[in-house]
C-alpha positions in Angstrom: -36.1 69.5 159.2 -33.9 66.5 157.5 -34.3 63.2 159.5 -30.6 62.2 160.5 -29.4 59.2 158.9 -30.0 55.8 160.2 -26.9 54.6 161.9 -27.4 50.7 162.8 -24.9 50.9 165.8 -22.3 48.5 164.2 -22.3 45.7 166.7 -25.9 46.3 168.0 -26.5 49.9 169.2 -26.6 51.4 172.8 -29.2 49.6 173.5 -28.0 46.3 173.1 -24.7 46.8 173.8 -25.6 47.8 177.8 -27.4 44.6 177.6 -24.4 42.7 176.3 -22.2 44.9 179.5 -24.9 44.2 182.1 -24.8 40.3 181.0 -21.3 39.8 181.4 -21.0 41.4 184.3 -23.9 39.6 185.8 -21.8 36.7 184.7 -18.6 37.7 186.3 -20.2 38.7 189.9 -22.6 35.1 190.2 -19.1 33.5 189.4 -17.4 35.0 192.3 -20.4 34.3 195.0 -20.8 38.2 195.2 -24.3 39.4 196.1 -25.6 42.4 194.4 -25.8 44.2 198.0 -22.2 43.6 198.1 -21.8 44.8 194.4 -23.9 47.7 194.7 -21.8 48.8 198.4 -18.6 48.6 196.2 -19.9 51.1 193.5 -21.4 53.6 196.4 -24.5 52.4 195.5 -27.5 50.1 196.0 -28.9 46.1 195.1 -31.4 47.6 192.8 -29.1 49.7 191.1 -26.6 46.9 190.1 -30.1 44.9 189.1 -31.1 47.8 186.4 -26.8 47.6 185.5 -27.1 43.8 184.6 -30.6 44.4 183.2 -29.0 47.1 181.1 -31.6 48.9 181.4 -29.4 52.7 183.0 -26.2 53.8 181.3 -22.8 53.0 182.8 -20.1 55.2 184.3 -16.4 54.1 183.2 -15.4 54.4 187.0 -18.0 52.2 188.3 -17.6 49.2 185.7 -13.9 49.4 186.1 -14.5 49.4 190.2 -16.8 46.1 190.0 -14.6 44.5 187.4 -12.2 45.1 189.6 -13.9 43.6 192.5 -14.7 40.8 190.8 -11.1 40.2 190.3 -10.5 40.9 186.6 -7.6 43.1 187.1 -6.2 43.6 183.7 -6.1 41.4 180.2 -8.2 42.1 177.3 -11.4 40.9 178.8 -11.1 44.2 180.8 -10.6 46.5 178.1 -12.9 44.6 176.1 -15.3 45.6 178.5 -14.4 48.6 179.4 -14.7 49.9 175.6 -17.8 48.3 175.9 -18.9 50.4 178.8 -17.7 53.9 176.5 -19.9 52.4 173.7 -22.9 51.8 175.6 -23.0 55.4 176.5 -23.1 56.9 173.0 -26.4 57.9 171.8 -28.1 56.2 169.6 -29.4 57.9 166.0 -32.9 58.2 167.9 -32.2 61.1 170.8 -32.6 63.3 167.5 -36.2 62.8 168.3 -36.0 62.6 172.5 -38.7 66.2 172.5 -40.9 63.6 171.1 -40.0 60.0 171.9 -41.5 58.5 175.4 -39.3 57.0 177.6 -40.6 53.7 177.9 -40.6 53.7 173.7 -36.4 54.6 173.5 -35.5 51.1 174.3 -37.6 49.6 171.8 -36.1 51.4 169.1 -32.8 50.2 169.8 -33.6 46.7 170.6 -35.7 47.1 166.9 -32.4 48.4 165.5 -30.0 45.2 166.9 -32.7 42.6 166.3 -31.9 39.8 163.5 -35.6 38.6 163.2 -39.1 40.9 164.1 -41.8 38.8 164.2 -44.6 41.1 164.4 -48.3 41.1 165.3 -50.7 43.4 164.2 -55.1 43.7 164.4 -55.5 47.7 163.9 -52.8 48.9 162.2 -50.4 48.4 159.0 -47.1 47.6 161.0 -45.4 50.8 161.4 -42.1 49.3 159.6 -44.3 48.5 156.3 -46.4 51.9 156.1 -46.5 54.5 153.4 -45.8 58.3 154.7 -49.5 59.3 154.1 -50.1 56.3 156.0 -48.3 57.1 158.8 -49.4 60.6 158.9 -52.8 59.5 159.4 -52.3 57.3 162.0 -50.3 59.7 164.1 -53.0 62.1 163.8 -55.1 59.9 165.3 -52.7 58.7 168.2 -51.9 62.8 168.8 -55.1 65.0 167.3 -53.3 67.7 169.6 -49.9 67.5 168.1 -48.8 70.6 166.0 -48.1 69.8 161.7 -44.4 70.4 162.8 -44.7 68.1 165.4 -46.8 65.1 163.3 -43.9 65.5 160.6 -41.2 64.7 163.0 -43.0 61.8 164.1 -43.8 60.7 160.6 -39.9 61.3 159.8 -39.2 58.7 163.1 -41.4 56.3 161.4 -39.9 56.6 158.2 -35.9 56.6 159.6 -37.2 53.8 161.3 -38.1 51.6 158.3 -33.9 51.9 157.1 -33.6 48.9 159.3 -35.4 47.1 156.8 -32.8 48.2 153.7 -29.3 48.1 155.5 -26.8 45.6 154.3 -27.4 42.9 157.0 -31.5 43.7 157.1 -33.3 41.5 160.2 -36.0 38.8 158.7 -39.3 40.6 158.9 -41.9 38.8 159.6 -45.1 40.4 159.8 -49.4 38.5 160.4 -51.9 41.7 160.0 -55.3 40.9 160.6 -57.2 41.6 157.6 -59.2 44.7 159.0 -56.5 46.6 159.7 -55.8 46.3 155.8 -59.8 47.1 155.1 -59.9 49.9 156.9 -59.5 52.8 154.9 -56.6 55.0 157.4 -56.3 58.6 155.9 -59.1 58.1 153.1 -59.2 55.4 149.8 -56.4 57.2 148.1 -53.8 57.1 151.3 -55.2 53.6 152.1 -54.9 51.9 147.9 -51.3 53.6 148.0 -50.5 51.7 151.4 -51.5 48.3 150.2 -49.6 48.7 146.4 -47.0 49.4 148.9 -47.1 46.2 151.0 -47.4 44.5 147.9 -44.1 45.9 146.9 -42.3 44.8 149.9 -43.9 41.3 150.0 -41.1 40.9 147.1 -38.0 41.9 148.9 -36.5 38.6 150.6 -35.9 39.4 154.0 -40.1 40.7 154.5 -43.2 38.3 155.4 -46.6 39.2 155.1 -49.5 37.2 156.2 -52.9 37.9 156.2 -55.1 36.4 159.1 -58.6 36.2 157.4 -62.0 37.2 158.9 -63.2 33.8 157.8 -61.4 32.0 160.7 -63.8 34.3 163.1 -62.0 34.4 166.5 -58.4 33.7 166.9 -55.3 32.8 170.0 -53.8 36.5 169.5 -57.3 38.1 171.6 -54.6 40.1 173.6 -54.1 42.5 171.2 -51.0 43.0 169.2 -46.8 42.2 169.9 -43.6 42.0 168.5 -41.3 39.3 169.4 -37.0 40.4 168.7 -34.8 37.6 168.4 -30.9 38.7 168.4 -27.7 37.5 167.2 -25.8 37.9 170.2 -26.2 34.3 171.7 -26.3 36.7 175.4 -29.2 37.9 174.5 -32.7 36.3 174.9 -35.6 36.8 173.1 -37.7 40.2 173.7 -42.0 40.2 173.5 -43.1 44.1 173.5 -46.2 44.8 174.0 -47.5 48.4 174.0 -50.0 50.0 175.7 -51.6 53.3 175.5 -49.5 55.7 177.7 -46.4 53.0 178.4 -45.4 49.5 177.3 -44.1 45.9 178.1 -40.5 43.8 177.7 -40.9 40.8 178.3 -37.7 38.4 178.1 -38.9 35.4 181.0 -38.7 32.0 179.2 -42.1 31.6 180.2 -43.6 34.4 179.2 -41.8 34.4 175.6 -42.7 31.3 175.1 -46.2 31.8 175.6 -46.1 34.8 172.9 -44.1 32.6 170.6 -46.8 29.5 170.6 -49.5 32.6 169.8 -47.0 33.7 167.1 -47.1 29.9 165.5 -50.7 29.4 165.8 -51.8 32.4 163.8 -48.7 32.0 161.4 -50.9 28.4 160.8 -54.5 30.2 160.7 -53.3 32.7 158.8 -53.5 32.4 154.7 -49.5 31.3 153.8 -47.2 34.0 152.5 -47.2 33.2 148.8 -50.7 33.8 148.7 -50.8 37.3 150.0 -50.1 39.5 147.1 -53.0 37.9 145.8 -55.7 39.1 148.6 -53.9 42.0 148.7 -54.6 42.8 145.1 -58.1 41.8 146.2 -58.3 43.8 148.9 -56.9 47.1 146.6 -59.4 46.3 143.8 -62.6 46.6 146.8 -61.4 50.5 147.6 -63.4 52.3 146.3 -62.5 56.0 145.7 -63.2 58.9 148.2 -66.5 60.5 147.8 
């Protein structure tokens, strides 16, 4: 089956587009002294829904953003239909429903926050990031992550990966930003041949301008990052705050409080210092490819 094509949502995506809705009208209602109860009793429904609706984290019916735009008293003027066209573009899907018989829930929103972002900073101890890996690469590690899952179904999730990487190439590509710990680069992940193919690869992209590698060596023994690894997004759109995700094995984490990005983004600067600099990493990667040795 042909992967669709990667469609970067013009101005950010469904995703970030509810978010950009659910902000201004979050704006909007705190302006007018209306409680969410009050909000939510308006739209013949509840506090916790207009939370998720300002969260943007549930689509949007036409009728019920025109209602509280309405009760917030913004009547007409091209604020409203700004809005309102804002509300139809939140609800078109995004290129990734292609893949919803195999996407989990809590993984959807990270695509399309992935897809909007304008700098990934990413943190990884096991794995290649899944943005930098080779297809043989990948296909390994989703067999291991679904040693259940058909051959049709391990290609469709390889063909995820791959559509996934076009963020990477588009005409306005996010900065990439990527510290791998240097085991998940020595550990040979689908066999010498898959894993010497996977680091010429990274070697490759270390040379395109908007990608940074950096290799956090065993020499430094323990390290701040002991949680595991994150990505932090950073966006464009000055409504939107920074994003931590972390995942887990069977669901995940967004995390957007001051507090706790901030934490995530001091563990992001320390191992960006502990780590060996970018200009030296095609150097231990070329190390790193020279010590495979071949299968068998």
């Amino acid at each position: 089956m042909t992967a669709p094509a990667y469609d970067s949502g013009g101005s950010g995506g469904p995703t970030v587009l509810r978010i950009l809705l659910g902000a201004n009208l979050r704006r909007l209602r705190e302006s007018r002294g209306i409680t969410r109860e009050d909000a939510g009793w308006q739209i013949r429904s509840s506090e916790s829904k207009i939370s998720r609706m300002e969260l943007g984290r549930v689509g949007f019916k036409e009728r019920d953003v025109a209602d509280l735009l309405s009760f917030y008293g913004l009547n007409d003027g091209a604020e409203r239909d700004r809005l309102l066209a804002l509300a139809r573009d939140a609800n078109q899907p995004g290129w990734w429903h292609h893949y919803g018989d195999i996407l989990p829930a809590w993984f959807q929103p990270y695509i399309g926050l992935e897809s909007a972002a304008s700098l990934i900073r990413n943190y990884e101890v096991q794995f290649v990031p899944g943005l930098l890996q080779t297809r043989d690469y990948a296909r390994a590690v989703v067999r291991l992550g679904y040693p259940r899952a058909t051959p049709e179904e391990i290609e469709r999730r390889v063909d995820l990966r791959m559509t996934r990487q076009q963020v990477l190439f588009r005409p306005d590509p996010p900065l990439f930003w990527a510290v791998v710990d240097e085991g998940a680069l020595r550990r040979p992940v689908g066999g010498a041949k898959s894993m010497r193919a996977q680091i010429e690869a990274l070697m490759e992209a270390t040379l395109l301008p908007n990608i940074r590698v950096q290799v956090v060596p065993f020499r430094i023994g323990g390290h701040s990052a002991h949680g595991g690894s994150f990505s932090i997004l950073r966006f464009a759109e000055q409504d939107l705050p920074d994003v931590v995700y972390v995942e887990q094995l069977t669901s995940a984490l967004y995390l957007d409080k001051r507090d706790d990005v901030d934490q995530y983004a001091i563990v992001m600067e320390t191992l960006c210092i502990e780590a060996d600099p970018p200009e030296h990493t095609r150097d231990i990667l070329r190390r790193i490819a020279e010590d495979i040795h071949p299968d068998g």
